[in-house]
C-alpha positions in Angstrom: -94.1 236.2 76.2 -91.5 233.6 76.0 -88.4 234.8 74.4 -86.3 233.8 71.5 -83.5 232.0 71.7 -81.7 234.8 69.9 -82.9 237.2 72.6 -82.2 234.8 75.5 -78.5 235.1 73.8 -78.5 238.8 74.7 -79.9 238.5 78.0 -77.3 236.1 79.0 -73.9 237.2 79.2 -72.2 233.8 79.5 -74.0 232.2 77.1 -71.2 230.7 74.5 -68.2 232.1 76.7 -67.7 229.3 79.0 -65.7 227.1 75.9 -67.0 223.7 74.8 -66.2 220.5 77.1 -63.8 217.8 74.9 -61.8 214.5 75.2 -58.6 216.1 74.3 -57.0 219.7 74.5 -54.0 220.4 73.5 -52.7 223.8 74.1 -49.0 225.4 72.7 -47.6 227.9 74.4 -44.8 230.9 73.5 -43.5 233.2 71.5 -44.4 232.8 67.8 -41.6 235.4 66.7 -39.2 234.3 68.7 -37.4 231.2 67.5 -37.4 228.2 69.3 -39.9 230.2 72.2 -42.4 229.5 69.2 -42.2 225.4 69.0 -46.0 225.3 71.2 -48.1 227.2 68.6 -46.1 225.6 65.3 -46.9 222.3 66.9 -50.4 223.7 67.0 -50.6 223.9 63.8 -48.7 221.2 62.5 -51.5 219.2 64.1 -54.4 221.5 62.5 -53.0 220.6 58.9 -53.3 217.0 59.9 -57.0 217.6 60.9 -58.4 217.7 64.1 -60.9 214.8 64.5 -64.0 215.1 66.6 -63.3 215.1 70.9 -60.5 217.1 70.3 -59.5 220.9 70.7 -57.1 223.0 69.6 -55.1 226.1 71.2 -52.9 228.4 70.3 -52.3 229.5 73.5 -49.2 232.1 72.1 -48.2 234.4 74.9 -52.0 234.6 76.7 -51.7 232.2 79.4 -54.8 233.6 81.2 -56.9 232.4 78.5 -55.5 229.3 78.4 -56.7 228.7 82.0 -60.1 229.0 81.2 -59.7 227.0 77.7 -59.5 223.8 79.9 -62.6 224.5 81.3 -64.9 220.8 80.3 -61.7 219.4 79.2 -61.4 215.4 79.8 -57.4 215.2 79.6 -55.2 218.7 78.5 -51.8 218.5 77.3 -49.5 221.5 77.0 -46.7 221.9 74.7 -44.0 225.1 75.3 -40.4 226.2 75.7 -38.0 225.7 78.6 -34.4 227.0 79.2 -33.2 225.0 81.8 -29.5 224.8 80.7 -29.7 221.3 79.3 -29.0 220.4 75.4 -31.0 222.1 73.0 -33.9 219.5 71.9 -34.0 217.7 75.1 -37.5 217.1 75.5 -39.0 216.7 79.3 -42.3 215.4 80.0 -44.2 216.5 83.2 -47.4 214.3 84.2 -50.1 215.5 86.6 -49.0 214.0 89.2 -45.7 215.8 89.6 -47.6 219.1 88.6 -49.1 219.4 92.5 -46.3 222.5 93.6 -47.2 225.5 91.5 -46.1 229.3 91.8 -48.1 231.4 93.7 -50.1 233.9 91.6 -49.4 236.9 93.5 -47.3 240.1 91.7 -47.9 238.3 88.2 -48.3 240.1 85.5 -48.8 239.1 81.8 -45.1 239.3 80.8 -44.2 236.8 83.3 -46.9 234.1 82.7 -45.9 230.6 82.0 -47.6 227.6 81.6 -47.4 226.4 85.1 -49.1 229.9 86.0 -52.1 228.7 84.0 -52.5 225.6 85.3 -52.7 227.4 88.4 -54.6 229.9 87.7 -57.2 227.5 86.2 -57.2 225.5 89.6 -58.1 228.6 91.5 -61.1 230.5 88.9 -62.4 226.6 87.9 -61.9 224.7 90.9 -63.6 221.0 90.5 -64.0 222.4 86.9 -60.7 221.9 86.0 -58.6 218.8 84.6 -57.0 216.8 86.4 -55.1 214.6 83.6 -53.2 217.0 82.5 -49.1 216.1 80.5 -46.7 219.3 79.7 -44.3 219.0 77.3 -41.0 220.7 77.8 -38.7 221.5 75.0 -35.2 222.6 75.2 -34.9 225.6 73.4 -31.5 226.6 71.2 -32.2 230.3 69.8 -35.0 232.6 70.7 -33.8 235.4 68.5 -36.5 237.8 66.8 -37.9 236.2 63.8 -35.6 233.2 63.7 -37.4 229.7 62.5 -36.9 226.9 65.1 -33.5 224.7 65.2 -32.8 221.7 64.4 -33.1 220.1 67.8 -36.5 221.9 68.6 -38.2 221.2 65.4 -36.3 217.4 66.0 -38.2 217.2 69.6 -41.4 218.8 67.8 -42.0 216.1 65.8 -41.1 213.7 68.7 -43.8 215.3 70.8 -46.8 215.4 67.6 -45.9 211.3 67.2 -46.9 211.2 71.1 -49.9 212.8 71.1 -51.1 211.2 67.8 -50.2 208.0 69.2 -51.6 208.7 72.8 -54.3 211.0 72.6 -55.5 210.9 68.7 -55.4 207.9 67.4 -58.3 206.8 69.4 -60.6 209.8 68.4 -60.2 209.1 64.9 -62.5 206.9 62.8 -61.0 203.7 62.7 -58.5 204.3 65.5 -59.2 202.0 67.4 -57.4 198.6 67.8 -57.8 196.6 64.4 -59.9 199.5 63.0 -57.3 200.3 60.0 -57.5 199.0 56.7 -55.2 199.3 53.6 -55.6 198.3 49.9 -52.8 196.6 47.6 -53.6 197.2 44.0 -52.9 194.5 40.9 -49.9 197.0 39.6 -48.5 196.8 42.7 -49.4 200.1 45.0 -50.2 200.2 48.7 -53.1 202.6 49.2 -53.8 204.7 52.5 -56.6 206.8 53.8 -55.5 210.5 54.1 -56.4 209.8 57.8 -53.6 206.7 58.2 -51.5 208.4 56.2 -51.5 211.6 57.7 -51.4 210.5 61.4 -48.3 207.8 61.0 -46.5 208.9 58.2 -46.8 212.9 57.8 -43.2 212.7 56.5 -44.6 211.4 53.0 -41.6 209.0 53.6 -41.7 205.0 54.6 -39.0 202.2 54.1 -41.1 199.0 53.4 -40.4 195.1 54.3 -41.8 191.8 54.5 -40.9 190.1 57.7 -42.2 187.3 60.2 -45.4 187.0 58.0 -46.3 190.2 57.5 -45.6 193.4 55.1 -44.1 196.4 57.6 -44.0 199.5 56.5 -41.7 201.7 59.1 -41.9 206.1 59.3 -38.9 207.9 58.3 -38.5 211.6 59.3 -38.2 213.0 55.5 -37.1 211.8 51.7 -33.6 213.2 52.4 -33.5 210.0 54.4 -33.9 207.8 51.2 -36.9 204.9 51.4 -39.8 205.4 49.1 -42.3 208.0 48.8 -46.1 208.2 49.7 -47.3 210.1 47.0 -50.9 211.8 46.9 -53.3 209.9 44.6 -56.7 212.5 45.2 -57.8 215.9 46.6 -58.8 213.9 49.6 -55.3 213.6 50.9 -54.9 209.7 50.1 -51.6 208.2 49.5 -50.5 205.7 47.5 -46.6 203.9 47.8 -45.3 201.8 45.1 -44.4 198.4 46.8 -44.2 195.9 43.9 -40.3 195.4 44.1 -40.7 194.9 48.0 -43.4 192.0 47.3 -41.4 190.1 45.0 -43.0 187.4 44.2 -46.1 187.8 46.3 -48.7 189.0 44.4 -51.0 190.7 46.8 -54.4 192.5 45.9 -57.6 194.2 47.7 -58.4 195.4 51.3 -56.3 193.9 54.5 -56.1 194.9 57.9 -53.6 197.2 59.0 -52.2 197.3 63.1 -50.0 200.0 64.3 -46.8 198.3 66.2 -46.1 200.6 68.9 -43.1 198.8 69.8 -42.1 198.8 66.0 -42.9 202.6 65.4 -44.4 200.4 62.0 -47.9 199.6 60.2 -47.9 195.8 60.3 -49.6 194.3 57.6 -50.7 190.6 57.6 -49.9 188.3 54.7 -52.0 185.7 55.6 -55.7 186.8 55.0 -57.6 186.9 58.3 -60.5 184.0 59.1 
C-alpha cells in the first residue's frame, strides 16, 4: 500500500523543517524592547510593509540567533542587519562583506544570552557545511540608547533607512517585476499628474516625498526623507497602493501625456524620465 502524502508527512520528521531555498534573505537581528538594540527586526518589517516580492525571505531573527543559522539554509546571498556598540557615533553605519567575515568566535561556552550575529554565521558553517551561503553582507549600526522600551534615535532610524535604500537597490530591485534595467514605466496624465505603480513607488520613494525637475532632456524626480523636508507629495490614488504626484507647474510649458519609460539613476539617487519619446 503506497502511502499518502499526508501520511508520508508524519512518517518523515524533516519534512517542511529544513526552510525553503531563496535568492535573497535578509535577516534583523536584536532586541525589539530595547531601543536602538531593536533597529534589525524594525528594518524587517519596514521592508515587509513594502512587500516582499518573490526570491526573497524574510527574518526576524530578534534575539534567536540559533535559528537564524539554519534560516540560511538554500539561501543564494543572506544579508544581516543588527546593533553594534563599538564606541563610534551613534548612526555610523559599518558594512562587513563575506570576505572579511572568514575569523569568527569559537562556539564553545556560548549560551543563548551571548549570541550575536557573527555566532550564527558560525554556527551555520559548522551544522550546514557546503549548505550554507557564502555571499553573505552584515550591516552594523551604531547604536545611541538601548533603554527598555525606548523607540530608536535619530541616528539609528537615520542609518535604518540608509541600509533599506541598499538592499532595495542591491538585492530587490531585481526581484521585482519590472526591476530590471529599463523595465519601469510611468504615466503623465492630460491634468498634469505623474502616476506610479505601488511597486516603484514603494521601493524608491517610501517617504511619500519627491522634489521634481526637468533637466538635460529629461523629467527627474529625486527621494526626499519625509514632507517635513518640503518638495511635493506622492499621494495614494487606489487601494492598490499607487501614487500619483502633481507635476504640472514643474512641466511648464511641456505638455506631456501617456506611458514613458522610467530608469533609476543610481548615481542620481533619482527616477530619470526621458522627454524625448523613445524609437
Amino acid at each position: 500500500m503506497i502511502p499518502t502524502s499526508a501520511e508520508q508527512d508524519r512518517q518523515d520528521p524533516a519534512v517542511d523543517i529544513e526552510p525553503p531555498g531563496c535568492a535573497v534573505l535578509i535577516v534583523g537581528c536584536g532586541n525589539l524592547l530595547r531601543g536602538d538594540d531593536g533597529v534589525g527586526p524594525i528594518l524587517v518589517r519596514h521592508l515587509w510593509e513594502r512587500g516582499v516580492p518573490a526570491g526573497a525571505r524574510l527574518v526576524d531573527g530578534g534575539t534567536a540567533g540559533m535559528d537564524v543559522a539554519f534560516q540560511m539554509r538554500g539561501a543564494e546571498r543572506v544579508v544581516i542587519v543588527d546593533a553594534a556598540a563599538t564606541g563610534a557615533a551613534p548612526g555610523t553605519l559599518f558594512r562587513v562583506p563575506g570576505a572579511e567575515l572568514a575569523e569568527l568566535p569559537p562556539l564553545e561556552g556560548l549560551h543563548t544570552h551571548s549570541f550575536r550575529w557573527d555566532h550564527a554565521i558560525a554556527l551555520a558553517r559548522w551544522a550546514l557545511g557546503d549548505a550554507c551561503p557564502t555571499d553573505i553582507t552584515v550591516f552594523l549600526v551604531e547604536v545611541d540608547g538601548v533603554e527598555l522600551g525606548a523607540d530608536l534615535s535619530r541616528p539609528v532610524e537615520a542609518a535604518m533607512e540608509q541600509v533599506i535604500e541598499i538592499v532595495e537597490r542591491e538585492y530587490l530591485a531585481g526581484l521585482r517585476p519590472g526591476g530590471e534595467p529599463g523595465g519601469d514605466t510611468v504615466e503623465f496624465t492630460e491634468d498634469g499628474y505623474l502616476r506610479l505603480d505601488a511597486r516603484l513607488a514603494a521601493a524608491r520613494f517610501p517617504s511619500d516625498a519627491a522634489v521634481a525637475a526637468v533637466r538635460d532632456g529629461a523629467f527627474w524626480l529625486i527621494p526626499l526623507r519625509g514632507p517635513r523636508s518640503g518638495g511635493l507629495l506622492l499621494k495614494q490614488r487606489n487601494p492598490a497602493g499607487d501614487r500619483s504626484i502633481l507635476v504640472r507647474e514643474v512641466l511648464g510649458d511641456q505638455v506631456l501625456s501617456g506611458i514613458r519609460p522610467a530608469y533609476w539613476d543610481d548615481a542620481q539617487s533619482a527616477l530619470r524620465i526621458p522627454l524625448e519619446r523613445e524609437r
